[in-house]
N, C-alpha and C positions, 0 to 999 in steps of 0.2 A: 409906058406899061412896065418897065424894068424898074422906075424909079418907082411905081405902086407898090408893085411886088415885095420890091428891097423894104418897104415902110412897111408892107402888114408882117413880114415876115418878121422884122424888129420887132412890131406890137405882140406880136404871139411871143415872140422870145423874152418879151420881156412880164409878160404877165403869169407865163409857166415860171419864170427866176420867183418873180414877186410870191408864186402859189407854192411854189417850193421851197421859198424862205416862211414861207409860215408855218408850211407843214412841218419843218425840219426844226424850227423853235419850238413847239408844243413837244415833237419826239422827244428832242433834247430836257425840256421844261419836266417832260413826266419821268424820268430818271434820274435825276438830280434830288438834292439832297434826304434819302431815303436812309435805312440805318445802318447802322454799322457792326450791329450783334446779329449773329444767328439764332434763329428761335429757337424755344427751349424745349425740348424734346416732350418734355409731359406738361400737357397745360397748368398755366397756372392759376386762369381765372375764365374768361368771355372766351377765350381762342380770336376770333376776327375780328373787329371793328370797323363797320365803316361809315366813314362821315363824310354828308353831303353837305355842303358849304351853298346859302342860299345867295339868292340875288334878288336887289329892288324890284318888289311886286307891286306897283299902283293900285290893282284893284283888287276885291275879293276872290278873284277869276285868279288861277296861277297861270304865268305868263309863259313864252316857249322857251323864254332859259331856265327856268326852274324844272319845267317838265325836263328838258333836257336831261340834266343834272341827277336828277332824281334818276332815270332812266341808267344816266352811267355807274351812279351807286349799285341800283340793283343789280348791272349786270359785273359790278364787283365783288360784290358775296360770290363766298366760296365753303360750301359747307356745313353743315345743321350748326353749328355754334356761332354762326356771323351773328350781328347784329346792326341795324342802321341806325345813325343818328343823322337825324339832320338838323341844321343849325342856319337860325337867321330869324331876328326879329322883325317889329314891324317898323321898318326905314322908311319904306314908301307910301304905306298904305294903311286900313285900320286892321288887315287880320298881319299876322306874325308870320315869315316866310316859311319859316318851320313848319308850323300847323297847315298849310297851304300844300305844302309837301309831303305831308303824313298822311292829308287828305287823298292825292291824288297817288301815293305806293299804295296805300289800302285799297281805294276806290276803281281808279283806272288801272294800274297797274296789277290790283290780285296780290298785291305783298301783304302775307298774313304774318310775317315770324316776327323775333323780338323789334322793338321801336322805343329810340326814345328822342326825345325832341330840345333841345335850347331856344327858347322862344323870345327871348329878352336881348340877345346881342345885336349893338348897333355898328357892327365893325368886324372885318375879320378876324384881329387881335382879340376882340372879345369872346368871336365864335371861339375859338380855340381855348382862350380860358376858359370860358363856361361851360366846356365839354372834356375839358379835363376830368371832373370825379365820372363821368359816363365811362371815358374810354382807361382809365388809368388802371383798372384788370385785365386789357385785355395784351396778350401775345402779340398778334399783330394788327399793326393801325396804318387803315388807309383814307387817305384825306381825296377828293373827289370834286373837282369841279373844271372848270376850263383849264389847261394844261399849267400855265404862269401861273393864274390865281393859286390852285392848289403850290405849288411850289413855294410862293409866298408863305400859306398857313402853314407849310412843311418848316418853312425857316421859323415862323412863329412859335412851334412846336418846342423847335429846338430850343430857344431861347427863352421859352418858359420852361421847360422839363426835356431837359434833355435824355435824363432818362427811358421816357417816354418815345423821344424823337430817334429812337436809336431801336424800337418797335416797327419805324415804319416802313412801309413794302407801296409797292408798286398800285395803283389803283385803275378802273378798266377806262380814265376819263379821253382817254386818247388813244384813236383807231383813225391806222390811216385812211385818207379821204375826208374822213365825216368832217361836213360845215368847212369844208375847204377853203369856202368865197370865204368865210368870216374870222379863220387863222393868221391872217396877215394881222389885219385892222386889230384881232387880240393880241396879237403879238407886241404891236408897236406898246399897245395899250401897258402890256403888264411888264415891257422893257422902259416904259416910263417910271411905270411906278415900285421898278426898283434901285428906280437912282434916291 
């Protein structure tokens, strides 16, 4: 009975470490490389920007990452001057992730304010360049998607316009808890793919 004990209480300990290490990678992931200039007192063009970064949609149906996603964009507007863009072509499927996206803020979600869409990128390196002339008015720009991903376009940012990358602030893609089970498994994911 003791040596039961001893093993579930290891399993538990060990799956709250595991759930804690993911949650505390997305924290860490959504603060990191953000700008480094203070916004400028009188607007200068858009005011917000925010960009929702898609993901492979198989079908004509938007899938739960994209709802997702969309979801945390809109609950990153901040103020009659935001604006959404989301971005992601058709990778997976025959409609465009963007248009999939645009569908479902207008449709399901009630998002009536400005939109604009990049419907052509096959990568996130392109999302980010082809949404350069969209967001390169605005004050400040937030990039939105699972914690690492977004981090990634953040660095892309940088490295295409740093100008630009020195606009960007905080975005709402990370709350703790949310999709807890699936923070680890992204985690490992997007500390792969930043080696």
């Amino acid at each position: 009975m003791n040596a039961a004990r001893t093993r579930l209480v290891g399993a538990c300990l060990l799956v709250v470490g595991v759930l804690g290490w993911g949650e505390l990678e997305h924290w860490r992931a959504s603060r990191r490389l953000l700008g480094t200039t203070a916004p400028a007192p009188a607007p200068r063009g858009a005011g917000e920007v925010v960009v929702v970064l898609g993901f492979r949609n198989r079908s004509e149906r938007i899938n739960a990452v994209n709802r997702w996603r969309v979801r945390a964009g809109l609950r990153s507007l901040e103020g009659v001057e935001s604006r959404l863009v989301l971005a992601g072509g058709p990778v997976g499927g025959p409609r465009a992730e963007a248009d999939l996206m645009a569908d479902y803020a207008r449709g399901a979600r009630g998002y009536h304010g400005p939109l604009s869409v990049d419907s052509v990128s096959r990568s996130t390196w392109e999302n980010i360049g082809n949404v350069i002339p969209l967001i390169e008015d605005a004050d400040r720009i937030k990039v939105v998607s699972d914690s690492l991903h977004a981090e990634r376009a953040r660095a892309y940012l940088w490295r295409q316009r740093p100008d630009l990358g020195a606009r960007l602030v905080r975005g709402g893609d990370h709350r703790f808890g949310e999709r807890l089970l699936l923070k680890p498994a992204l985690a490992l994911l997007g500390r792969r793919r930043r080696r």
